[in-house]
ZAFIPA-570307 format. One record per residue: z, x, y of N, C-alpha, C in turn. Coordinates in steps of 0.05 Angstrom, whole numbers, plus 5000, padded with zeros to 4 digits. Atoms other than C-alpha are relative to their C-alpha. Layout:
N
ZXYZXYZXY/...
END
This chain:
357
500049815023575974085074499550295010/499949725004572974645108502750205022/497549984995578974655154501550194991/496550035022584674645110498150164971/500449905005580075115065499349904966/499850085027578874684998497749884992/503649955009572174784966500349684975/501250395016573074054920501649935001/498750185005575873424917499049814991/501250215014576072824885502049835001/497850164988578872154906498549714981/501150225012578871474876503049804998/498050194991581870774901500949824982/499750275011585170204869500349875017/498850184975584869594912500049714981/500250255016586668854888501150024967/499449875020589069244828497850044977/501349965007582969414804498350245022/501449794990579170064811496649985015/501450114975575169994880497450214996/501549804988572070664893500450254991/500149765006571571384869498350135000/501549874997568371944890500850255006/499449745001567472744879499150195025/499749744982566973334941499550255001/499949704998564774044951499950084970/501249775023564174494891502950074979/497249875018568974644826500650344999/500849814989567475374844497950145018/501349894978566075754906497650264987/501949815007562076274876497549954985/502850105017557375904828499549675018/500650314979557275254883499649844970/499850245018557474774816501649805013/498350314973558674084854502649874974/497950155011564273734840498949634983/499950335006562873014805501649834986/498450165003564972444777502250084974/498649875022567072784705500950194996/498449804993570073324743502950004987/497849985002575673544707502750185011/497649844986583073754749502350084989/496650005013590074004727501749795014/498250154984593873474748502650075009/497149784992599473964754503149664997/497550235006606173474758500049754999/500550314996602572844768500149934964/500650185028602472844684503049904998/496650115008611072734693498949644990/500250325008609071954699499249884979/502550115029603871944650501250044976/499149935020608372214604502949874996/498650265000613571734621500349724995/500350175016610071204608500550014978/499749975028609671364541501950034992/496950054998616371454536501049754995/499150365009617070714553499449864980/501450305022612970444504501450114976/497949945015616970884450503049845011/498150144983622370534491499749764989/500450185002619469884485499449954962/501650015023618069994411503050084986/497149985017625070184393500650304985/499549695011623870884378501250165014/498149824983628071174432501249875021/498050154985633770924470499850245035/499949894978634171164549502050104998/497849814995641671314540501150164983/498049915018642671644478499350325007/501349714991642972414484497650144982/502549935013637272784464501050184974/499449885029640573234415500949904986/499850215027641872654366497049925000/501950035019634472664358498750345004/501849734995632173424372501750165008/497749804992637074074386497250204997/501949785001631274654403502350205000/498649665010634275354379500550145035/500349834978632975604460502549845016/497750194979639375144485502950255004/497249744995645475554514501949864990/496950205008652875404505500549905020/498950174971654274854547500049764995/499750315005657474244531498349805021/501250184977653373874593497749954984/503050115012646873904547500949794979/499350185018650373364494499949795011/499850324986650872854548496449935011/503450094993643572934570497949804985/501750145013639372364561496649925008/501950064995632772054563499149935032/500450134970633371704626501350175021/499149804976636672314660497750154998/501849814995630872734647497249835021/502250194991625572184678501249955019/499850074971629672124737501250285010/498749674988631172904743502549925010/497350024988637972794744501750184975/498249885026639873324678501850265001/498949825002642573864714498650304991/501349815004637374314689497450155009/502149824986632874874713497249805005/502950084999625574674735498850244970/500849925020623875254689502450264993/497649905013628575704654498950354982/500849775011628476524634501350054974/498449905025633676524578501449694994/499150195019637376044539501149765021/499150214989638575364568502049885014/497850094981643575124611500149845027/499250234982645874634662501550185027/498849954984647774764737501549825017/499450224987650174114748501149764974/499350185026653673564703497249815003/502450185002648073034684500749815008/500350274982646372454727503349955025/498750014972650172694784499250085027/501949934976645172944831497149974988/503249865009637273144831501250235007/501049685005634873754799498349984981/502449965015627773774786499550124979/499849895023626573964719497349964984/501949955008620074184684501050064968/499849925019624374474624501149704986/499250265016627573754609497749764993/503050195012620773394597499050184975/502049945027618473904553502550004973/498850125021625273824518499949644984/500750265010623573054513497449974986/502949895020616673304487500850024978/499650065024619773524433501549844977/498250225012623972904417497249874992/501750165008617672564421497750014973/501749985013613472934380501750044969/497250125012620072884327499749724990/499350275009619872194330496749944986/501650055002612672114324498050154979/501349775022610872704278497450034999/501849924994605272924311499650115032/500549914982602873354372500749795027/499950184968603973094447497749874995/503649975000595873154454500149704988/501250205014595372574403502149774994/497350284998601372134413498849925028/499350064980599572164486495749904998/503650105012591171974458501149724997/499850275005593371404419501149835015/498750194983598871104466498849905023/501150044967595071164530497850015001/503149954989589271514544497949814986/501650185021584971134488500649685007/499150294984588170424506498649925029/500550084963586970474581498150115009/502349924996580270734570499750265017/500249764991581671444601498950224981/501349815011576371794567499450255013/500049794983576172344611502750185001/497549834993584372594604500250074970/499449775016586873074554501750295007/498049724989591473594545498550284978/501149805015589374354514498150125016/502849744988582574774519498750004978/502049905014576374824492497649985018/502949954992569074914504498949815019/500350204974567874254545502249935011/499149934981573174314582499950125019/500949734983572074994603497549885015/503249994986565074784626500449665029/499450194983568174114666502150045010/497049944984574874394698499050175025/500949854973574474644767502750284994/498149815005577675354782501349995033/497849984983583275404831499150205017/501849784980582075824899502949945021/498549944980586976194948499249945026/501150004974587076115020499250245022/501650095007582076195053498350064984/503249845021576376184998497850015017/501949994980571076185052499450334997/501249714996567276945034502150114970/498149935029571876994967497850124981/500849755022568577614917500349904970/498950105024573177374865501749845006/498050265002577676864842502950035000/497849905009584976874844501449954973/500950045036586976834765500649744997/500350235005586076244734502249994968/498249995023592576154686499449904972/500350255014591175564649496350044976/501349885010583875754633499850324990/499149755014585776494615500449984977/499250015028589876324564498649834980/501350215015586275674538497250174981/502749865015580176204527501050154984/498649795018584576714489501349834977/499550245034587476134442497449884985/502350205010581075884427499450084969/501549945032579976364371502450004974/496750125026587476174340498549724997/501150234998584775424354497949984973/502049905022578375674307501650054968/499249865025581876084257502149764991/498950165015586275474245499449745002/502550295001580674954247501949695006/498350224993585574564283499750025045/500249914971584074454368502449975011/497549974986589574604413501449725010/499550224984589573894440502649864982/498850095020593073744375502250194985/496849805002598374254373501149875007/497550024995605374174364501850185023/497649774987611174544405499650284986/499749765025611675024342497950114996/502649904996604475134344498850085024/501349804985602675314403502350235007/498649814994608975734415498750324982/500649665009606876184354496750105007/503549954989598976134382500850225010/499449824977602076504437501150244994/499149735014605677014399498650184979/502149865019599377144359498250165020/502549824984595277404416500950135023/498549804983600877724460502349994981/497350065015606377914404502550215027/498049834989609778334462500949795030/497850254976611777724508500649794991/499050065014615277324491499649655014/502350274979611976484501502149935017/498550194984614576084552499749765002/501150334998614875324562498949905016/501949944974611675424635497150034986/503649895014605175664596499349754990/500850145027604975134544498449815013/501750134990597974884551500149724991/498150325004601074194514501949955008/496949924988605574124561500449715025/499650274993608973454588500849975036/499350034982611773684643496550105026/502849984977604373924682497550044989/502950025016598773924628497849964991/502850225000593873384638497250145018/502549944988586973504653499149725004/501350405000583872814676498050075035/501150134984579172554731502149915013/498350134983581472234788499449644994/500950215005578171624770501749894977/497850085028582371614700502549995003/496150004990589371764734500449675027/500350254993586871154780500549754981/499750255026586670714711502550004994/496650025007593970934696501649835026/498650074989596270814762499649795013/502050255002591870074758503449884975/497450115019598570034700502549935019/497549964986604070124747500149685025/500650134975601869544801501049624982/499150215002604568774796497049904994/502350275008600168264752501849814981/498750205016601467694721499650044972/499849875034600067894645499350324999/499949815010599368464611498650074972/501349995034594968754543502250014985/497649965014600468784492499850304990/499649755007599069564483501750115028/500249974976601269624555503649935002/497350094995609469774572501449705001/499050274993612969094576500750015037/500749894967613468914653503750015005/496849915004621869004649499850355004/500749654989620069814638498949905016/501649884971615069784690501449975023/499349994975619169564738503750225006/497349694997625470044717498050234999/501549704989620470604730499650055030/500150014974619570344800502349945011/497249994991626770224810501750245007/498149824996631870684850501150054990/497749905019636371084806501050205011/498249764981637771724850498750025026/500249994970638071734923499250404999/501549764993633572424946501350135029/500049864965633472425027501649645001/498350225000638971815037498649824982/501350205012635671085017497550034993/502850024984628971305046497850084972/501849875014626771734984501750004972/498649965022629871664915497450114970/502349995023626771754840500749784981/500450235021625271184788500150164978/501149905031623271314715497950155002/502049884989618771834725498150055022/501850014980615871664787502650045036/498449984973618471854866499149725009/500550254992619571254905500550085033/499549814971618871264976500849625018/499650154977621470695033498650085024/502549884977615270755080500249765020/499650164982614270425140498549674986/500850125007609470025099501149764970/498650075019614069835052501150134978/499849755027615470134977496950074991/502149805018611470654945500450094979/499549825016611070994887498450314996/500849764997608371704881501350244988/499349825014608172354851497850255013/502249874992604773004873500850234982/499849795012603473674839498750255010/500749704989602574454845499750184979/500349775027599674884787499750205014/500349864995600475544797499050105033/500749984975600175454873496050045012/503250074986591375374878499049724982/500550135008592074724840501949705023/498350304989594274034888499549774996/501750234995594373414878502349765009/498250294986597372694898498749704988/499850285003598172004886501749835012/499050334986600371404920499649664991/500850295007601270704903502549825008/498650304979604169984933498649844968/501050155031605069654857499949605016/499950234997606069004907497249905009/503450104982599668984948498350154976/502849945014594769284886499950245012/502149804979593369894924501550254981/499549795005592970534902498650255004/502149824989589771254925500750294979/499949695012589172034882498550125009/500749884990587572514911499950224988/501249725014585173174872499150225012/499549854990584973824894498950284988/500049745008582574584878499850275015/499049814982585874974929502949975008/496349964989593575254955500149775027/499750144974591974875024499449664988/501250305018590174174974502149785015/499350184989596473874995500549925024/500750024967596073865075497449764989/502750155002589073575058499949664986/499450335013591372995009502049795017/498150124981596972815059498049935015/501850094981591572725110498949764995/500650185007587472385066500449625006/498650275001591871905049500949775025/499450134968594171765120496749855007/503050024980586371655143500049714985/501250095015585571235083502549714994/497850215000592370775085500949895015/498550084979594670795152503150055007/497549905014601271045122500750205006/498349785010605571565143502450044987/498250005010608771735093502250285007/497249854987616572035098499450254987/500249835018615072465041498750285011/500849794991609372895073501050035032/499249904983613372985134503250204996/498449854997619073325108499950304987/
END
């Protein structure tokens, strides 16, 4: 850590497919040394794609949304360009980034690629499946993604939004090196979360539980001269989760081979088309599933996902759904993922292809 320059972490195993081990690192800020612990809360930055995929499935599994139908036969957002390629876009192209569309996008929507003919990472096609979901479900992400998951699988510690205990359990993000750091480099996510708080108030409604439509005009209530973006959106599918590492361990405790299942819990058909190849990345070696990267390691298959908020947020995950095993790795620094790659190596024996290219 003091290396590779990353003032906290926080790691936590699954082994046997049950959660082994977890434990917190160094400090959620360098300047007030507040230690990191177990109810440390992180941005999971891209690691929420999966989490938000699941959920997906179980609307999947529940008959409320088909993988191939296109999304604008249940949702057309006003911000789409002209481009016949967005009519073919569907569910299961956005969960395997295969839609042709931006990661994030400055003006009206559009495609640089026909759908499900290559990868192209896409942050703006999850939050367009956000708002299919919250469409179908007629209610906020926040509380579709409460009832379906977090609450079920006992992840009392994840949530999406801002408020008052949050703020006081989220670590803040730190440039390299923070070692003799004055100040902080800005903290996006909490910025804004504190400047909505008093829309949040004034409409005795918490952010967690915003819609699309609501927090867009939040954002136009307390900057009317910029104009929101879907990058911002603190309910936001594509990188929005706040969780423990210990609670993103319980999700990815879902993903791993058992013989039954709770009946709130995907059917094991999805789970294993999530872990199934659908687009080749780096030849065979690296493709993407249903929300999740898959990797051909020396050790066999993996599944995995890593993330980067605002470049002082990293984090990682790994998991072998055959052997039980699974490792997260949490992060509140730009140098986080060097450090989680290590980790993981120390901690699996595994080099993976992924952090070598």
């Amino acid at each position: 850590m003091r290396i590779a320059g990353v003032p906290g972490v926080a790691i936590a195993v699954i082994d046997s497919g049950k959660l082994a081990w977890s434990r917190g690192f160094g400090v959620k800020n360098v300047l007030t040394r507040d230690p990191v612990r177990e109810d440390t809360l992180f941005e999971a930055a891209s690691m929420t794609k999966p989490v938000f995929a699941y959920v997906v499935m179980r609307l999947v599994d529940e008959k409320r949304l088909d993988l191939d139908t296109p999304l604008v036969a249940y949702r057309r957002p006003g911000y789409l360009g002209d481009d016949p390629n967005l009519e073919r876009i569907t569910v299961r192209h956005v969960l395997a980034h295969s839609t042709g569309l931006p990661n994030w996008a400055t003006g009206p929507l559009v495609t640089s690629k026909a759908p499900g003919t290559s990868y192209t990472y896409s942050g703006e096609a999850f939050v367009w499946l956000q708002l299919v979901v919250e469409s179908i479900m007629g209610m906020g992400l926040g509380d579709v993604m409460r009832a379906k998951l977090f609450e079920p699988a006992g992840m009392s510690h994840s949530g999406f939004g801002w408020d008052e205990r949050i703020a006081r359990s989220a670590v803040f993000g730190h440039s390299e090196p923070p070692e003799g750091e004055e100040t902080l480099p800005p903290q996006p996510t909490r910025e804004l979360g504190d400047r909505l708080l008093g829309v949040a108030s004034r409409w005795r409604k918490p952010i967690a539980s915003w819609t699309y439509e609501e927090s867009i005009a939040a954002m136009r209530e307390i900057d009317p001269k910029t104009a929101p973006s879907t990058h911002d959106l603190l309910v936001n599918s594509a990188g929005g989760l706040l969780t423990t590492a210990s609670d993103y361990a319980k999700f990815m405790r879902l993903m791993i081979d058992r013989p039954t299942r709770a009946d709130w819990e995907i059917s094991d058909a999805s789970r294993r088309a999530m872990l199934t190849p659908l687009l080749d990345i780096r030849g065979r070696d690296i493709s993407r599933g249903l929300g999740w990267e898959l990797e051909q390691s020396s050790a066999g298959p993996l599944f995995q996902h890593s993330g980067s908020n605002y470049g002082i947020f990293k984090t990682l995950g790994v998991g072998d759904a055959r052997r039980g095993r699974a490792i997260v790795v949490f992060t509140n620094a730009a140098n986080g993922n060097a450090l989680a790659a290590r980790i993981v190596r120390e901690a699996t024996g595994i080099d993976r292809l992924k952090s070598l290219i």
